[in-house]
C-alpha atoms as one frame of an Amber mdcrd trajectory, in Angstrom:
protein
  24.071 -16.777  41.165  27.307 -16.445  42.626  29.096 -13.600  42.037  33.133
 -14.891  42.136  34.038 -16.207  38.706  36.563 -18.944  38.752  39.498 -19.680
  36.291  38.467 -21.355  33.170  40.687 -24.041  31.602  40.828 -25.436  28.314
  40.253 -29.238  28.726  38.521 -32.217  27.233  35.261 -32.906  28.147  34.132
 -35.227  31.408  32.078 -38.046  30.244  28.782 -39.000  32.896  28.496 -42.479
  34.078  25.550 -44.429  32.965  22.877 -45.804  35.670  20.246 -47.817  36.552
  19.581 -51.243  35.797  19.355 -50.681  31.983  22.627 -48.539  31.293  20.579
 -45.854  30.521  22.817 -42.149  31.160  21.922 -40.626  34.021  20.605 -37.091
  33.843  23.566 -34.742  34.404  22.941 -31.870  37.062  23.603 -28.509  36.820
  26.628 -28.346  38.330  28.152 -31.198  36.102  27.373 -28.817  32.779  28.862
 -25.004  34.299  31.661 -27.500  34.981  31.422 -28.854  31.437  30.752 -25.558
  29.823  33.476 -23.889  31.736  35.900 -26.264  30.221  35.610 -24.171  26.758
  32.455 -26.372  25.658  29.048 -26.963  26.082  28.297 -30.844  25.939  24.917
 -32.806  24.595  23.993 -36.226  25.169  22.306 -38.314  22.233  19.324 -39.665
  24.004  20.107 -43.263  22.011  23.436 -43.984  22.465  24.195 -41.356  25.491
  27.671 -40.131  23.860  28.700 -36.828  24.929  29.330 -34.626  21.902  30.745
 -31.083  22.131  28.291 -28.508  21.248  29.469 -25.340  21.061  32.441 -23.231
  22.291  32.593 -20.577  25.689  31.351 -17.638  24.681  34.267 -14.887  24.325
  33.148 -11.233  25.633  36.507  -9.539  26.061  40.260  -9.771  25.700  42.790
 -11.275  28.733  43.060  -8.022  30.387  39.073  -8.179  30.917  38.524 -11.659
  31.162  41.853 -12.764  33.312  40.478 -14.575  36.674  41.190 -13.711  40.066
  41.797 -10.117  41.762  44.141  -7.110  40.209  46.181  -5.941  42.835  47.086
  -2.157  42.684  50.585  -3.266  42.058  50.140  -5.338  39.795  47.929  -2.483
  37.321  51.269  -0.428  37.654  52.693  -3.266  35.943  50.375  -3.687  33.332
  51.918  -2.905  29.411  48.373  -1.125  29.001  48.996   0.949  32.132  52.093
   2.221  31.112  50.770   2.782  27.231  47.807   4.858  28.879  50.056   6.940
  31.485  53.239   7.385  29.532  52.979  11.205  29.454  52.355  13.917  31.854
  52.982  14.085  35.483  50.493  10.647  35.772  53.060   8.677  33.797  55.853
  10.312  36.273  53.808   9.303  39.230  53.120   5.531  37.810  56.726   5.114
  36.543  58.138   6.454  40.570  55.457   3.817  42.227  56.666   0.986  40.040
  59.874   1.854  41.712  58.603   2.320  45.143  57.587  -1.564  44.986  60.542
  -2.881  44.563  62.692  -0.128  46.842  62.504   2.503  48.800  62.433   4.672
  46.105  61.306   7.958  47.749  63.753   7.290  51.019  63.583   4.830  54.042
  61.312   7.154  55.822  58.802   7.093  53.498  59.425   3.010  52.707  58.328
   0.628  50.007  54.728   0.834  48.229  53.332  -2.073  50.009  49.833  -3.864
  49.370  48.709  -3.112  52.435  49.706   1.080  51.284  47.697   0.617  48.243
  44.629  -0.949  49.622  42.302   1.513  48.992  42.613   5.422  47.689  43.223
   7.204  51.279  45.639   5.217  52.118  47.233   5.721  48.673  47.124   9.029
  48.840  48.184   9.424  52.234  51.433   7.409  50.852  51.711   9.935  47.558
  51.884  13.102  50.160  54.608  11.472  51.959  56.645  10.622  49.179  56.466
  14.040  47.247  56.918  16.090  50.208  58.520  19.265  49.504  58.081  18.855
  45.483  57.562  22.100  43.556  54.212  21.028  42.781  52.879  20.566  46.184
  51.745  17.397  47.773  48.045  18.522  47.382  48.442  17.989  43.423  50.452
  15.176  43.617  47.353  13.719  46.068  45.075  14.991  43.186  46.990  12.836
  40.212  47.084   9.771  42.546  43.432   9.989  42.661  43.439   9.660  38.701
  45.427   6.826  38.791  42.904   5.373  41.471  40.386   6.082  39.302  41.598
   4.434  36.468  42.357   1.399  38.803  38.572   0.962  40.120  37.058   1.434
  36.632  38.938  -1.436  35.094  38.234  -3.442  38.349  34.423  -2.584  37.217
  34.778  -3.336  33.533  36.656  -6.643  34.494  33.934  -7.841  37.067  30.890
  -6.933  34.419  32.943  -8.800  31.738  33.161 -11.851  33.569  29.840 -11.498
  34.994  28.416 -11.152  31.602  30.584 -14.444  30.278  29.203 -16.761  33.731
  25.579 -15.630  32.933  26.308 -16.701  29.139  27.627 -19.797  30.621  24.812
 -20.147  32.934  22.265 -19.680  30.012  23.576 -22.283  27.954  23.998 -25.142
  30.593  20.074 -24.563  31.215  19.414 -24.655  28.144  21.384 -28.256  27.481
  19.714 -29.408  30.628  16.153 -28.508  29.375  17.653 -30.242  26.119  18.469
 -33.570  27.856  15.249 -33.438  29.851  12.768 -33.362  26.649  14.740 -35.842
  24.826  14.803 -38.210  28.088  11.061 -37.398  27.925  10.517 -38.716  24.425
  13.037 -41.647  24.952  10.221 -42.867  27.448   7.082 -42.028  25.585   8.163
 -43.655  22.501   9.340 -46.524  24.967   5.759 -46.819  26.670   4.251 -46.748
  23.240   6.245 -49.399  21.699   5.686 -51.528  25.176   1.883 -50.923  24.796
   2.177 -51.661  21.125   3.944 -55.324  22.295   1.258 -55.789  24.960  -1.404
 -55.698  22.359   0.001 -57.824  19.934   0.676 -60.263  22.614  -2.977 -60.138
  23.976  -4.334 -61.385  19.795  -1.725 -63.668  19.514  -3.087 -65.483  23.106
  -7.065 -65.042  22.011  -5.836 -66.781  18.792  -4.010 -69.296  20.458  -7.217
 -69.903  22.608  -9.630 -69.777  20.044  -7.518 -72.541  18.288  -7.126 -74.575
  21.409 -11.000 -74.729  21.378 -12.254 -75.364  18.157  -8.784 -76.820  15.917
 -10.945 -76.492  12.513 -11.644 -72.789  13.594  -8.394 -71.603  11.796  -8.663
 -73.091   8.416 -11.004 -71.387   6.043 -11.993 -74.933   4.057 -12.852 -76.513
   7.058 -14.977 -73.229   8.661 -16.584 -72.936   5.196 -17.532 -77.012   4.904
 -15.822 -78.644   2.001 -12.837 -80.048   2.351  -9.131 -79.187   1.764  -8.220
 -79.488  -1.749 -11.400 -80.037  -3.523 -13.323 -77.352  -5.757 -17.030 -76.151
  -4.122 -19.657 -78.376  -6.206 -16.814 -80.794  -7.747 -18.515 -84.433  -7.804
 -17.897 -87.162  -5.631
């Protein structure tokens, strides 16, 4: 199972092509329903007529924060409304609010510079940024370093929470598409067995009807019970002559 989770639209499902020589649908894979069940539904096929029908809708484990695709940059959490509603006081809040402002300018002096991705990668580098910046503070660089780290923190455990979300949701996803597929499979599997039996059913009937064709073609009288039983057609057994 792969571990990077792609965006998921909202779309209409695809429909799959019938083939073989008697239009019959052919089996979908397993890529064909993630795709389908990614696309906010889970999709059946009626083993008659081989309509797609929607099923059932993409499971929902979290809210857009958790479930939002692709990878939070460390400038981009600074940004977040529920960054700023969790750091609004204390000295974090002050250190969120000044790095917000270091991305766009050199908020803390040209020396120091702008808080750049490549200044955020990871939490040394951050901090090594943060003791620049509050050099000569009352506070001392060393707890300024010490509040970055909570920041960090926070950073790396929504990264977490937002990976096992969507891992959690692809699984789901995962679990259902096998489950249509096994779906399909049985009801293909029944299609045919009811098919054989109905062909085997034919093949006998066919076989009586030729014996009683034959069995005609030999003896003519054979089929009609006066004749068979000696008297003839439409006279009463014993009637005189």
């Amino acid at each position: 199972m792969s571990d990077s989770l792609s965006s998921i639209p909202v779309t209409v499902p695809h429909e799959i092509n019938s083939g073989g020589d008697c239009g019959v649908p052919a089996p979908p894979t397993h890529a064909e329903f993630l795709e389908s069940a990614a696309q906010n539904c889970l999709v059946l096929t009626d083993p008659n007529s081989g309509v797609l029908s929607v099923a059932m809708g993409r499971p929902v484990v979290a809210g857009r924060l958790m479930m939002e695709p692709g990878h939070l940059l460390f400038g981009a959490f600074l940004r977040l409304e529920e960054t700023q509603r969790d750091f609004r006081h204390g000295d974090a809040g002050v250190l969120v609010e000044d790095l917000r402002k270091a991305e766009e300018f050199p908020y803390f002096g040209v020396k120091v510079g702008r808080l750049s991705e490549q200044k955020a990668a990871d939490r040394k580098k951050l901090t090594a940024f943060v003791r620049r910046a509050y050099r000569g503070s009352p506070r001392g660089v060393a707890y300024w370093a010490r509040v970055a780290k909570v920041v960090w923190i926070a950073y790396e455990r929504l990264l977490s929470m937002r990976y096992w979300a969507q891992r959690a949701e692809q699984c789901e996803i995962e679990r259902l598409a096998k489950r249509a597929q096994r779906t399909f499979a049985e009801k293909a599997r029944l299609r045919k067995r009811h098919e054989k039996a109905a062909a085997a059913r034919k093949a006998a009937k066919q076989r009586q009807q030729a014996k009683q064709a034959l069995r005609f073609k030999k003896n003519p009288a054979g089929g009609c019970p006066a004749a068979m039983s000696g008297h003839a057609p439409g006279k009463r057994r014993g009637a005189a002559t």
